[in-house]
C-alpha positions in Angstrom: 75.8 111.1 84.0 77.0 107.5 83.2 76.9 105.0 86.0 79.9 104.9 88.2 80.9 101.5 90.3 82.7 102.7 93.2 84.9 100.8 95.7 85.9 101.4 99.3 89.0 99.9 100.4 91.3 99.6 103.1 92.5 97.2 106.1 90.4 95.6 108.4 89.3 98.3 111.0 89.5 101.3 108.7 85.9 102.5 108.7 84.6 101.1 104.9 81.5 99.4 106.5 80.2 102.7 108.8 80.7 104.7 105.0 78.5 102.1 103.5 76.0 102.1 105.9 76.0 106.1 106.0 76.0 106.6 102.0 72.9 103.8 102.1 71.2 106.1 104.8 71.3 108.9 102.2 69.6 106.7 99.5 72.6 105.5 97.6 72.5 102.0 96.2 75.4 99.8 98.5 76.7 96.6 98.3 78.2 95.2 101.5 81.2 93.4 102.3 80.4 89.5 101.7 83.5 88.1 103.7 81.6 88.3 106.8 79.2 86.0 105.4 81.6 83.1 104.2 83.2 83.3 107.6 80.1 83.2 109.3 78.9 80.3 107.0 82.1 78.3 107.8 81.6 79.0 111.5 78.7 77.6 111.5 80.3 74.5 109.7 82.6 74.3 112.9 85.7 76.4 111.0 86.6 79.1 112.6 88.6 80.3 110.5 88.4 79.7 106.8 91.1 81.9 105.4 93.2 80.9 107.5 93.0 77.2 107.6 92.4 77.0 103.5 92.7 80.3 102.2 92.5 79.4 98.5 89.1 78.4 99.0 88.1 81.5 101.0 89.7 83.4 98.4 87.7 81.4 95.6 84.3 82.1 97.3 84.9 85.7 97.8 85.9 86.2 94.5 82.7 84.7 93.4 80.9 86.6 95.5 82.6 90.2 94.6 82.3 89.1 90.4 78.5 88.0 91.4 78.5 91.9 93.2 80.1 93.5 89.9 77.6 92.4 87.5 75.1 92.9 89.8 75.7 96.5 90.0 76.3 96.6 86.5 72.8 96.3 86.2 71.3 98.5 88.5 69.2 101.5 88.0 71.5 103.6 90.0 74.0 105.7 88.5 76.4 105.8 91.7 76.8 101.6 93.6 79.0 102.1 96.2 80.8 98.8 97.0 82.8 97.8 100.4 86.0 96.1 99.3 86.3 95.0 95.4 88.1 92.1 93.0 91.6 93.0 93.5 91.1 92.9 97.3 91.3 88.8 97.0 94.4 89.2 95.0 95.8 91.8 97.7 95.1 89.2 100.7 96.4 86.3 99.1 99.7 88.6 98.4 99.4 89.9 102.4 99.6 85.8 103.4 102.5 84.8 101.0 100.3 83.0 98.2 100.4 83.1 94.7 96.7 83.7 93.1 95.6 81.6 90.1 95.4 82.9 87.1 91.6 83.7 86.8 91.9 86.0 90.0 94.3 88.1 87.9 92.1 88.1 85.1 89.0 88.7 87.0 90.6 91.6 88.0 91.4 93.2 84.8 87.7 91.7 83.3 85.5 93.6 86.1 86.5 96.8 86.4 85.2 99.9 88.8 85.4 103.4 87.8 86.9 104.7 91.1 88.5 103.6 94.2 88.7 105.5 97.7 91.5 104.0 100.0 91.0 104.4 103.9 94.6 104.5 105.6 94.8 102.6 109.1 93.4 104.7 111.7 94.2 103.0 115.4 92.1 105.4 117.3 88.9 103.5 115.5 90.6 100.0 114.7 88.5 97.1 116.8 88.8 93.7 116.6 85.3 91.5 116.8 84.6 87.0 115.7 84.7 88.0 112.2 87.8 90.4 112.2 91.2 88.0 112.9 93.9 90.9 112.4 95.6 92.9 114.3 96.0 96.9 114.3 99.8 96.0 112.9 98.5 93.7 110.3 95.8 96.0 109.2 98.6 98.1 108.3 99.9 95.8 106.0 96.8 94.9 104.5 96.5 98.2 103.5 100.1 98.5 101.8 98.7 95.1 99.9 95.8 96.9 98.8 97.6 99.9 98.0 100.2 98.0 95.7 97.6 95.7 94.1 95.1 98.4 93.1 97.8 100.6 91.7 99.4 97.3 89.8 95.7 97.2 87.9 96.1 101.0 86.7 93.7 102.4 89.6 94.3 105.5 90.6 93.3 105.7 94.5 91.7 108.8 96.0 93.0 108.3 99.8 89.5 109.4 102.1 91.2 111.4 105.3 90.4 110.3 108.9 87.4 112.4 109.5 84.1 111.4 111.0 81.7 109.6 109.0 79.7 112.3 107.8 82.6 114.4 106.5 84.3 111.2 104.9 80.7 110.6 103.0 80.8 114.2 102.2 84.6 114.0 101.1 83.5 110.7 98.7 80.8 112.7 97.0 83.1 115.6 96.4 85.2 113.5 94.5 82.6 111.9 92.3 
């Protein structure tokens, strides 16, 4: 078995981190989201909201962050890396605002790229807002439409994970692989 880089993405709200956390629980090798981090790093700089008040330069430090996470997992000893949210999500958020990405976002995108992609549709019923999370159930919604668009516009094919608990979501990802 060759080693597989696999992204979970969706809108804010949509369960990705509690499937990280659960497929790391069972021994798999996962790579967390790194946007809570820059946000928290700007709050602490006395910005509350960084991608909101210059979200080129959010955008910039995620993608680092996400192409820093790619080649990282590239190297790994694992054959499965699970990864919450992936390149193209910068491109997808940028899109969700009404910004044009640079260039090198685009090509980032079609330089680093995963093996498979599992989509997590809006789910209200488990949608919560907390400091880090600035959306709203209604703009989760079309985040994920964003996503959905900018995955399939760099020749993914997305496998779309049903609402289901935790365990049978995990279960559902595994299947797939």
């Amino acid at each position: 078995m060759q080693k597989e880089i696999i992204v979970i993405i969706g809108g804010p709200g949509t369960g990705k981190s509690s499937i990280i956390k659960g497929l790391e629980t069972k021994g798999y090798c996962c790579y967390p989201e790194i946007s809570r981090e820059v946000i928290l790093e700007a709050q602490k700089r006395g910005i509350e909201q960084l991608f909101l008040e210059d979200p080129l330069l959010f955008s910039q430090m995620l993608l680092d962050g996400r192409i820093n996470q790619f080649k990282n997992a590239e190297k790994e000893p694992h054959k499965l890396v699970f990864i919450d949210r992936g390149i193209p999500d910068v491109v997808a958020y940028l899109d969700f605002i009404g910004d044009d990405s640079p260039e090198h976002f685009d090509n980032a995108c079609r330089e680093n790229v995963y093996d498979k992609i599992f989509i997590l549709p809006p789910w209200e019923d488990i949608y919560e807002s907390d400091s880090e999370r600035y959306e709203n159930f209604e703009q989760s919604k079309t985040i994920y439409k964003h996503l959905k668009q900018t995955y399939t516009n760099y020749g993914y094919n997305l496998i779309e994970v049903p609402k289901d608990s935790v365990d049978n979501r995990i279960l559902y990802i595994l299947d797939k692989i």
